[in-house]
N, C-alpha and C positions, 0 to 999 in steps of 0.2 A: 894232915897227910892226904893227899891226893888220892882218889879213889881209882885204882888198879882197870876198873872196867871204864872209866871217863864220865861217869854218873855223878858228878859231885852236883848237889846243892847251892842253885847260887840265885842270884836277883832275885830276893825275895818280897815281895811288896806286898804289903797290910793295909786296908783301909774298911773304913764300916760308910755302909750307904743304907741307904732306908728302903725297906723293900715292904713289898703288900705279902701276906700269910695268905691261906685258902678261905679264911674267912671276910678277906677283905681291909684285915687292919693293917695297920703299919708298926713294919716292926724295924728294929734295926740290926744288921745283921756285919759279921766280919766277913770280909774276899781277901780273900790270899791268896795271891799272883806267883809263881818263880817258872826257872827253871831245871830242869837233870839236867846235866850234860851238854848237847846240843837238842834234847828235848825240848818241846815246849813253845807256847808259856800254857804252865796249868793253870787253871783256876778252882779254887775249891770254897766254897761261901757255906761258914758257919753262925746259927742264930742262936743266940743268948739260950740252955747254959751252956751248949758245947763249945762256944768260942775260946776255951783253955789254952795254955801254952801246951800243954800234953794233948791233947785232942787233934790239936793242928799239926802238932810234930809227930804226931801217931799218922796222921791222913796223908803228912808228904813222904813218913819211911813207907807206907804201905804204897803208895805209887812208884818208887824205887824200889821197891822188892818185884813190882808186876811185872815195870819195866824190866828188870833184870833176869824176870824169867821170860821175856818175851823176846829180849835180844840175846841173851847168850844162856839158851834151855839144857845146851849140853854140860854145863856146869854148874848150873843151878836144879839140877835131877829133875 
């Protein structure tokens, strides 16, 4: 169902690249690409263990809820 406010979730892309930690090692990590709407593109880079299908799907509703209070604040209180 189409989302009322035009916030739907779409081009979502997943890929793991190697990245350096603060200590200098290498680790590997997931980036997850998409878009809201006409938002975008986000990017949000998770490393092993929060790389979850819930963690990630937790990190892009929580960016549609911000966005949502950012563009339309009179409906979202």
């Amino acid at each position: 169902m189409p989302d009322p406010q035009g916030l739907e979730l779409h081009d979502v892309m997943i890929s793991q690249t190697p990245q350096f930690d603060r200590g200098g090692r290498l680790q590997h990590v997931t980036v997850v690409t998409y878009y809201v709407g006409d938002h975008g593109p986000f990017t949000d880079t998770f490393a092993s263990p929060d790389d979850t299908p819930e963690k990630i799907k937790s990190a892009m509703d929580t960016r549609i809820a911000n966005l949502r209070r950012i563009l339309f604040p009179a409906i979202t209180g």
